[in-house]
N, C-alpha and C positions, 0 to 999 in steps of 0.2 A: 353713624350714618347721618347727613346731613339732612337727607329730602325725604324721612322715613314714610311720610303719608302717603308719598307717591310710588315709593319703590316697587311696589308688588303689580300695580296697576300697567305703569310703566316698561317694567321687567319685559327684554326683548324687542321691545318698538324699535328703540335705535335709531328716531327720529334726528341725529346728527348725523349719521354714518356718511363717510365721504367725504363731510365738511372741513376746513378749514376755520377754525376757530381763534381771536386772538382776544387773550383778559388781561388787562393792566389791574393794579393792585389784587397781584393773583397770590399771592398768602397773606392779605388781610381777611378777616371774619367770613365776609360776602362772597369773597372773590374765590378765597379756597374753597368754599362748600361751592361755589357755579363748577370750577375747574372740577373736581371731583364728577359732579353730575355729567355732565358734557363730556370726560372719559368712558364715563359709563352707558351713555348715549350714545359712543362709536365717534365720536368727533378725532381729529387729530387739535392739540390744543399747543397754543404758542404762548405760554403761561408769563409775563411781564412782572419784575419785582424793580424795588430799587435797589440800586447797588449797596447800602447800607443793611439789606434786609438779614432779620436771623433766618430767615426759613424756617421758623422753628412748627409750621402747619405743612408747607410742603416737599419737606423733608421726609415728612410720615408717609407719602406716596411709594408705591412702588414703582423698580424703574420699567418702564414702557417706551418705545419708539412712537407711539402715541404725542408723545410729552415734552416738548423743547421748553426749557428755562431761561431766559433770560435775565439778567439783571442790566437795566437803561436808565438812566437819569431822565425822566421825563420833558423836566423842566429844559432840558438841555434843546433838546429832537428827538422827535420822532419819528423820523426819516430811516433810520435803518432797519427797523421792524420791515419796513415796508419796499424797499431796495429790492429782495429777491422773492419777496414772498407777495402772496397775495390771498385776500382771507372773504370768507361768504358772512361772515358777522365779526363784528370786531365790539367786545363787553368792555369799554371804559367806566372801571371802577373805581380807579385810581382818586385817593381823593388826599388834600390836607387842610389840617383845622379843626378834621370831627372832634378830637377831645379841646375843650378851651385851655387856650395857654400852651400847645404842644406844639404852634407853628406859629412862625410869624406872616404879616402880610406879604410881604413879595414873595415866600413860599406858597402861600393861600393863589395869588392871582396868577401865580407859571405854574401851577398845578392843575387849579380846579377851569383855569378859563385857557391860559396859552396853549396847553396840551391838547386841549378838546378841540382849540383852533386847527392847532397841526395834525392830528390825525382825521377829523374831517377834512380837512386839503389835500388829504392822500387817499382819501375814500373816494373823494370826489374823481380823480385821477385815474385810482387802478379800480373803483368799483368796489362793491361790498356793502355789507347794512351795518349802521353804526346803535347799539343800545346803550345810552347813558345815563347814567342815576345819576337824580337830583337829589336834595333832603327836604323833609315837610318842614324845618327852621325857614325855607323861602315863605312861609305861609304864616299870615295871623294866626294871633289866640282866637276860638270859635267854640262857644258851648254849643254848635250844632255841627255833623259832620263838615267838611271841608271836601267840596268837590274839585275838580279842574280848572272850573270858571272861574274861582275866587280870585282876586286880584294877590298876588302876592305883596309882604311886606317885610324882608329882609329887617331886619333888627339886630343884628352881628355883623363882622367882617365876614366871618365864613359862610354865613346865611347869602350876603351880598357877594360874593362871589358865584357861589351856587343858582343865584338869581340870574345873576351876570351872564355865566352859561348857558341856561335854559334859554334867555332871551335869543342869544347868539343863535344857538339851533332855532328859534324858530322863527326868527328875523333879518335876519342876517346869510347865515348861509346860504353858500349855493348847495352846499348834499341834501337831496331831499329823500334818501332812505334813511331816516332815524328815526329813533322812535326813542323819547326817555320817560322812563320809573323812575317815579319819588318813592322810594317804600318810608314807611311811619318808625314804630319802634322795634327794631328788627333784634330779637333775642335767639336762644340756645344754644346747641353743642359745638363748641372752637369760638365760642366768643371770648375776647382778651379780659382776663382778670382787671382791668383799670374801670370794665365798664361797669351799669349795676347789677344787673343779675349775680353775675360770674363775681363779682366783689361781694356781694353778700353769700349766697352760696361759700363761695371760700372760706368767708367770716364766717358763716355760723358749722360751718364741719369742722374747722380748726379752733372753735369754742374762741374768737377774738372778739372785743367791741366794734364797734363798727359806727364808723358817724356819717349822719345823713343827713340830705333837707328836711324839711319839715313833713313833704311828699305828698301836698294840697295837690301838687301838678296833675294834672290830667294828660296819660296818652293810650295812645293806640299801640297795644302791645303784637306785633305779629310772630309767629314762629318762622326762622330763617327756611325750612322748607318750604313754605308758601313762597317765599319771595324769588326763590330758585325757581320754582315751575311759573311765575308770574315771568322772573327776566326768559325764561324760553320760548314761553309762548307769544312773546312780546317778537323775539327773534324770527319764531317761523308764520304771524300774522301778517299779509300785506297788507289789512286795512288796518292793520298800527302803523304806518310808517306815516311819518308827520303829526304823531298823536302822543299825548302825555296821557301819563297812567297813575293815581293812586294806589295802593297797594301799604294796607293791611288789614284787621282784623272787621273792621268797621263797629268796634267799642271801643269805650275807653275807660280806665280806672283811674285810677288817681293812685301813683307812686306807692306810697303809707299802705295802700291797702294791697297792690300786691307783692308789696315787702312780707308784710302781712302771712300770707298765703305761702311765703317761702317759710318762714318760721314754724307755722301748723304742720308742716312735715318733717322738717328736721329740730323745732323744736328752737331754746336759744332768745325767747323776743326780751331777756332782758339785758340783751347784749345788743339793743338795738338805740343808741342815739341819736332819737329827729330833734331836728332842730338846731344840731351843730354845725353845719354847714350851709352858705349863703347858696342860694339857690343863681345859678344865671340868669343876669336881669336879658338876655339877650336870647333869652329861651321863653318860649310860647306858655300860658298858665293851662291851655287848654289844646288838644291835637288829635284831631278824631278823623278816620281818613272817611270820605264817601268812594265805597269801591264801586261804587252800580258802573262806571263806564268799565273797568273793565272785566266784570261779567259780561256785560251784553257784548265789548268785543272781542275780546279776547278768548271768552268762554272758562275762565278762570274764577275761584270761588278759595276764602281762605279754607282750610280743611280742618285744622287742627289749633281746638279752642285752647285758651290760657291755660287750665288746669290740667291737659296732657301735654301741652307743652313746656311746664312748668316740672312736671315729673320726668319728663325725655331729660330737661335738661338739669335735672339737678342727679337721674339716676348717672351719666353723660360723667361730668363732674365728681362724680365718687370715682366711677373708675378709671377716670384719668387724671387724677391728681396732677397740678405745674402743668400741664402739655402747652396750653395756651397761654 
């Protein structure tokens, strides 16, 4: 279960019912656990992959008329999505670059900036509210929380891309129903084994070494149900539209220590090497989100601190060995 904190609270509202929903990067990490919710919410969903995608998260779905899949090359158009349909929210997740080294630039800029162009110009057109996530890499290192005001400072190509974006929406365009979430360090159940949690978890249940930064880094670890009920509430808020959101935990640890915290459960921390691996000089030393804006508008609060987040997702991970 993706949104376990809210599920029981939740259970029956069905505050999508009727809607028309569309998610780009809909079986990556974020994107499967929204579509998930948002079926379960009563939405009908227009779920966007790439044509290269395994499906190997939204495959596991059952089938429903609910559920249309596509696979669209982004970069290409996104003009056909939009041809016969028309959507009350459209969640652009779609992103590349997150891992360093997995994409190159001209993938990063007809990704993360051409597409956001194109689907805002059809929002603008056929109507509908656009939610787009940014990443806290647009944001300085900061040993104090990091609000909205901060001036961002891109320091990667992906980060400056992502910058590039945000600016667009909120400069540039004519759509003026968007609203984007930066979420901070967004963990647990269906995240891809390349990342760290789910990479050490692996590592220490299959008793392997494991090499790591040094893990001085400081972030803001959130659990992915929080960020799920943050992209909704973002969706059905009107005074979010035109408004960016922080969204995570609002602490921060430092890497090492909650590697840490996974080995006190399962055990293993001499199978842990810090220090062998160069840290991203294009990655912030410090990343702490200030969520106060949106509690007060959203009325949103994270739920579910590290250590049962920590345990959802490593119990998550035993019984679903490979899925991710």
């Amino acid at each position: 279960m993706c949104n376990t904190a809210y599920s029981e609270e939740m259970q029956g509202k069905k505050r999508f019912r009727g809607m028309n929903v569309l998610v780009t990067g809909a079986n990556g990490f974020i994107g499967f656990c929204l579509v998930r919710e948002l079926l379960s919410e009563g939405a009908s969903v227009w779920a966007v992959v790439s044509p290269e995608s395994r499906m190997e998260r939204l495959s596991t779905l059952d089938k429903t008329p609910k559920l249309r899949i596509y696979r669209l090359d982004l970069r290409a158009s996104s003009e056909p999505l939009f041809a016969d349909s028309s959507f009350d929210h459209v969640f652009h997740l779609a992103a590349s670059g997150v891992r360093a080294g997995a994409a190159d630039s001209i993938d990063m800029v007809d990704v993360n900036i051409k597409s956001l162009i194109g689907i805002a110009e059809s929002l603008e057109k056929k109507g509908g509210r656009l939610i787009w996530t940014g990443s806290f890499f647009e944001l300085p290192s900061s040993k104090s929380p990091l609000s909205e005001a901060v001036s961002p400072s891109p320091a990667g190509f992906y980060a400056w891309t992502k910058f590039s974006a945000t600016t667009y929406l909120r400069n540039v365009a004519a759509l003026t129903r968007w609203t984007i979430v930066r979420p901070f360090g967004v963990y647990g159940p269906w995240e891809g084994t390349q990342r760290l949690f789910p990479y050490v978890i692996d590592g220490l249940l299959n008793r392997r070494r494991l090499d790591l930064t040094e893990g001085r880094q400081v972030r803001d670890f959130v659990y992915v149900g929080d960020v799920i009920e943050a992209l909704l509430l973002a969706a059905l808020s009107e005074q979010a539209c035109g408004r960016l959101f922080h969204i995570g935990s609002g602490e921060g640890h430092t890497v090492r220590a909650v590697v840490e915290k996974i080995t006190d459960i399962l055990g293993g921390r001499a199978l842990l090497n810090f220090g062998r691996v160069r840290m991203n000089s294009s990655e912030p030393d410090c990343a702490v989100a200030d969520v106060g804006l949106a509690k007060r508008v959203l009325g949103w609060e994270p739920r579910v601190n590290l250590d049962s987040g920590l345990l959802k997702t490593i119990d998550w991970f035993k019984k679903n060995p490979g899925i991710s």
